[in-house]
N, C-alpha and C positions, 0 to 999 in steps of 0.2 A: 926211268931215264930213257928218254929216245937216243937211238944211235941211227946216223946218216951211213946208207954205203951205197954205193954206184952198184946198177944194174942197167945190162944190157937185154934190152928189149929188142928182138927183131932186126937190129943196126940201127938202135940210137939208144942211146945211153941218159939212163932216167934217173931222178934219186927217189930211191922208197925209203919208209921208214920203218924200221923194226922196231916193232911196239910191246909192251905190256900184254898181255893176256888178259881178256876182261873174262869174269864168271858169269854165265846163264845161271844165277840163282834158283829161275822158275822159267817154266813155258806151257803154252798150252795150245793148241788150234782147231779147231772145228772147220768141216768140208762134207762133202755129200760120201764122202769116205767114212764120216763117223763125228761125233762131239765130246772132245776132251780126249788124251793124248791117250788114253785104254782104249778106246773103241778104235782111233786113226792105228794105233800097234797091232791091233787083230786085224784089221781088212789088212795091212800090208803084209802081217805074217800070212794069212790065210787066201790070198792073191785073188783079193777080192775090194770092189768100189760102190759107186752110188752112182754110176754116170746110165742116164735112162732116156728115151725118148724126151724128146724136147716138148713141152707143154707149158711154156712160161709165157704169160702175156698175150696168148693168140698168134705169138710169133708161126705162122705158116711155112716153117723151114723144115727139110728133110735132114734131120740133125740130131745130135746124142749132149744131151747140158747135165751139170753137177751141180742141180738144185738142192741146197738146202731147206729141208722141211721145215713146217713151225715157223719161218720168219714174220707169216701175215698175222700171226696170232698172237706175236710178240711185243709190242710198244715199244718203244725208251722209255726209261723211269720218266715220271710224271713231272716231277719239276724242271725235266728236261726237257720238255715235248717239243719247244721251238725246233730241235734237232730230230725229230721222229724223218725216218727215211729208209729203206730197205737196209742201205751200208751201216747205218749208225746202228738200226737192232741188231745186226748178225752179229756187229762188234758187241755191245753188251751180250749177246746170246755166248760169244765166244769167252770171253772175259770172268762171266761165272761159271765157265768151266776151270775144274781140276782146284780149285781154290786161288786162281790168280789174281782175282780181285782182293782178294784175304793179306795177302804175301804182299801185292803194292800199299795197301796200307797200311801193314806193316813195317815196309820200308819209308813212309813220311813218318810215320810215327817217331822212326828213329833217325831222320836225317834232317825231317822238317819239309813241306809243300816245295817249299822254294827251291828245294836240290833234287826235285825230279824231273827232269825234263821228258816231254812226250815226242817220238819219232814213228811217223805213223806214213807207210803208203798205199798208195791208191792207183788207179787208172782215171777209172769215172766217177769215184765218190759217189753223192744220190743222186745221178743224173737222171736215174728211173721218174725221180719226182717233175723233172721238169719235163719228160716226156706226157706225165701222168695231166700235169698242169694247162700242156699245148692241147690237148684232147678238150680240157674244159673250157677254154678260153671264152669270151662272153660271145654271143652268136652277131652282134650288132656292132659293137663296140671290137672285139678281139682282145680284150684286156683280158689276163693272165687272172688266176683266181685271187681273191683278196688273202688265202691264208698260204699262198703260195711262198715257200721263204728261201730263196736263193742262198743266200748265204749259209746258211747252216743245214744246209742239205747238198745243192747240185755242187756248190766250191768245194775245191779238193781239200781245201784246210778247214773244212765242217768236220773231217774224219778226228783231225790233230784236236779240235778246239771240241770236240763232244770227249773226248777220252781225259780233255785235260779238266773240265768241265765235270766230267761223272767221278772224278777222286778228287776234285776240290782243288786242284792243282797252280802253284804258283810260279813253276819255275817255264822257261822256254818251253814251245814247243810246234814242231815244226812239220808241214805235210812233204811229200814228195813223191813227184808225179813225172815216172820217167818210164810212161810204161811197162813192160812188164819185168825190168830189172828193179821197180819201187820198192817193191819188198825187200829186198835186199840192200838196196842201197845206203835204208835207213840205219843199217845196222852201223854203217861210215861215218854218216852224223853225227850217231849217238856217241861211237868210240871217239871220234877226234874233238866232242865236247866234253864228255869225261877225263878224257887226254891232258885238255888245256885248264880242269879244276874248276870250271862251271856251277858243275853238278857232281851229283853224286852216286845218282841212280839215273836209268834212262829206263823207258817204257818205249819198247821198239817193236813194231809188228805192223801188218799190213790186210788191208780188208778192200775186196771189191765184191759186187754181187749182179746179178743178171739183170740184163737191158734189151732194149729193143736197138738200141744203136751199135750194144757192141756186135749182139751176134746180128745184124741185119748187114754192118759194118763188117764184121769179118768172111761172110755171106758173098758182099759184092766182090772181097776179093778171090774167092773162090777158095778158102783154105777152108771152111766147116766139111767135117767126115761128116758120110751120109749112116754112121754106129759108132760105137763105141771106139775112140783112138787110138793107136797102135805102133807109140815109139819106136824108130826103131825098125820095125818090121820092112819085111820085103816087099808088104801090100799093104804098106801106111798110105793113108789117102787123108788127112787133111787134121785137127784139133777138133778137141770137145769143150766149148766153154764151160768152166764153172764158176763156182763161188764161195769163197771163204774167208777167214779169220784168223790171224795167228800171230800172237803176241809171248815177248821173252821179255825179262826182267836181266839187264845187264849193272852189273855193279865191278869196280874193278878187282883186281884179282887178291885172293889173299892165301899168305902161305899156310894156314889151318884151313884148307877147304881141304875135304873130303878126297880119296884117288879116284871117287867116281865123277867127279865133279865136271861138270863140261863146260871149256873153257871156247871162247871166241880167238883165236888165235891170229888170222889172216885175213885180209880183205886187198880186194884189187878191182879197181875200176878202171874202163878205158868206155871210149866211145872214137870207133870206126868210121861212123859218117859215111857208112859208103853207099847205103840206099834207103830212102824213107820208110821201104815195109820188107827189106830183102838184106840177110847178113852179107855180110863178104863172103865169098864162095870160099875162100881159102881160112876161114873165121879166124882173119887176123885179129882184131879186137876181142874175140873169146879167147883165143892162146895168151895176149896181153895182160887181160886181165886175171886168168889162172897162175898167170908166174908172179904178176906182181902179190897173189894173192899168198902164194908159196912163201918171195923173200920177205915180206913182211911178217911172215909166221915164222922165217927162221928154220923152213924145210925144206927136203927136197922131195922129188919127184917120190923117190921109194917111200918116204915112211907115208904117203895116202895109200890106205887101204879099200876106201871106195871112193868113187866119185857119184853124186846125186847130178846126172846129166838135167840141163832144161827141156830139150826132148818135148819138142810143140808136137809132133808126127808130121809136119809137113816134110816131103822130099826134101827141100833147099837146106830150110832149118834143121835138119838131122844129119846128112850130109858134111854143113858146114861145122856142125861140131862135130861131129867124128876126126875130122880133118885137124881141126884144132886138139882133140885131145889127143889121138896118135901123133903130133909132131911132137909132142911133149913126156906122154907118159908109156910106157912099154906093158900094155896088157893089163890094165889096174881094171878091176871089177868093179862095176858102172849101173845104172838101169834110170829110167824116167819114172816118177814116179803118178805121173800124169793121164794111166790107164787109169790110175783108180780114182782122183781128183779131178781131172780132167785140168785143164790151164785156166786157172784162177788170175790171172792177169796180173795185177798191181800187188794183190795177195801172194804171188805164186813163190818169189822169193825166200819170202818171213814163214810161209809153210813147209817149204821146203828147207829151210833153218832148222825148226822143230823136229821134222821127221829124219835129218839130219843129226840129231841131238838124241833122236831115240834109236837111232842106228848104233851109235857110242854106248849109249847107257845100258840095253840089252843086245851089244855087243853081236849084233847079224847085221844083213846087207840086205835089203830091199828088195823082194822081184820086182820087176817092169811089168803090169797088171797087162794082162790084153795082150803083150805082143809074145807070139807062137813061133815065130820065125826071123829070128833076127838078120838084118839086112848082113850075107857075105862080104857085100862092096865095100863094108862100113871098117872093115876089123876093128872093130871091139871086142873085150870079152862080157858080155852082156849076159846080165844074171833075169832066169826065167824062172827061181823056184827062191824065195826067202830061206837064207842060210845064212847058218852062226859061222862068226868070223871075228878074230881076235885083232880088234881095231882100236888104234890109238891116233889114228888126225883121219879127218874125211872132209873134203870140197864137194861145196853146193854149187854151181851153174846157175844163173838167170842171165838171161838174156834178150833186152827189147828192141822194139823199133826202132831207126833211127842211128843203129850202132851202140844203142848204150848199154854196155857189159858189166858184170859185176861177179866176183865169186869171191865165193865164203871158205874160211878154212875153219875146223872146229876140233878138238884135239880133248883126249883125256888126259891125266898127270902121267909123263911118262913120254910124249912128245916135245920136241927138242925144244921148244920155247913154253913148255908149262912146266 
């Protein structure tokens, strides 16, 4: 049953909705941190990544990327090949990790194609291939290559329509592309069409992989670190692009699930609009979106035990959430997880969901990979060594261009709305 209650946002008075609890039955993600949710658990307990010299594409940039390995070696399954494209293999590479592909088909088996809906986001989708495409172009003519396929690669609903596609899938299924809060955002979709009896099952996760646009793109605006990124820190100097994969299996909530069970509890979106590639300084639309993410969960401040900051490394961007999380919460144990991944983009979300979800499950708090010296100006209390900690709800951060915010609340049984 949904219940209305009035919350004051800021000075002005919003209505959220307290919702149901949906269960993470399953999750899985792949990053230059590791493949499959054991190897991404070791590099975070062992405060260690995959972010290296940049050597993608010939990109001539002085910069640090979180490639993942094996994608050129990888296809789409063969009856799928229309959809062959960097983003569509990493998603199948990610997808046969940890048995998730196993588990969603399990779950049509028992609800039927038609009650699964797919929730998938992105940034750039396979925009690599229309990069790859303008390179071949005919030398006389300028025509595009003949097996060049737009649609089921560079569109951002190639990512939704190959996932719904590679499990045979019949129910909705929807892309979103709202930069780098994508990943997260889906997770909104998925719950307010489960909410409304749609579906029954959602397949929610988000995939972006390396380009010549984004990092040439984020290049010209001066934010690529010339090494490895550093949250946070007092000598942060700019993001490390990566790429990743990272899909959960959301079904709603049931009272025989397990005390270990991780529950999707909160969500809150806002969009600030206050600069096309620059937060609010005061990251009013990040504080927004954390509270409405709180009343919708049915919590307060104290019972978050960590927060999974978005934590780009840029000045502004670290800054401005600092600012937003101290106006809210009094000293809660924090870190970016983005030393060791590096900023996955449209992925960063839905990964940051998962490592979220493994934070709960083996019950520790994440160090911040890279950063050695946390920024004073910021107070935070910002966690530099991976330690156990008895956690029962924890909020994830994304936050993209444009103002568009989103945060995730995630709880075990035992927090006030599970």
């Amino acid at each position: 049953m949904l219940q209305l209650i009035a919350l004051n946002v800021t000075g002005f008075l919003g209505i959220e909705l307290v919702v149901n609890p949906l269960l993470l039955t399953h999750f899985t993600a792949t990053s230059c941190a590791g493949r499959g949710v054991d190897a991404t658990l070791a590099a975070l307990v062992e405060g260690r990544g995959g972010l290296a010299p940049c050597d993608f594409g010939g990109a001539a940039l002085n910069t640090y990327t979180g490639r993942v390995g094996g994608i050129e070696d990888a296809p789409v399954r063969a009856d799928l090949a229309e959809f062959d494209c960097r983003n569509n293999r990493l998603a199948q590479l990610a997808m046969t990790q940890d048995g998730f592909d196993e588990r969603v088909r399990e779950a049509i088996a028992r609800v039927g194609a038609e009650r699964v809906g797919v929730f998938m986001g992105t940034s750039t989708a396979g925009i690599l291939e229309t990069e790859l495409a303008y390179r071949r172009r005919d030398a006389h003519t300028g025509a595009l290559p003949a097996h060049f396929n737009y649609a089921n690669t560079h569109n951002p609903y190639s990512l939704a329509a190959y996932v719904r596609a590679y499990f045979g899938l019949r129910g909705p299924a929807v892309s979103v592309s709202s930069a780098c809060s994508s990943g997260a955002k889906v997770f909104g979709s998925a719950r307010r069409m489960l909410e409304t009896g749609l579906i029954d099952v959602a397949v929610a996760g988000g995939v972006d992989t390396l380009c010549l646009t984004t990092l040439y793109g984020f290049n010209s605006l001066e934010l690529l670190a010339p090494g490895p990124c550093k949250p946070f820190d007092v000598k942060r100097d700019g993001i490390s692009i990566g790429e990743a994969a990272a899909f959960a299996l959301l079904e709603r909530n049931s009272t025989d699930a397990d005390d270990g069970a991780i529950r999707l509890l909160g969500i809150g979106e806002s969009s600030d609009a206050y600069h096309m590639s620059s937060p609010h300084p005061d990251g009013l639309g990040a504080r927004i979106a954390m509270e409405q993410a709180l009343a919708s969960a049915g919590l307060d401040v104290r019972d978050i035990g960590y927060v999974n900051l978005h934590g780009t490394a840029t000045p502004s961007n670290d800054a401005a959430e600092s600012r937003a999380l101290t106006s809210l919460f009094d000293r809660v144990p924090c870190s970016s997880t983005k030393g060791a991944t590096g900023h996955t983009l449209g992925a960063a979300g839905a990964l940051e969901a998962v490592i979220a979800a493994l934070a709960l499950r083996h019950q520790l708090i994440p160090a911040g990979t890279n950063t050695t010296e946390p920024d004073p100006a910021l107070g935070l209390d910002y966690v530099l060594a991976t330690r156990e900690a008895p956690l029962r709800a924890v909020l994830s951060n994304s936050f993209g261009f444009g103002g568009t915010n989103c945060s995730l609340v995630f709880g075990r049984k035992g927090a006030a709305s599970a």
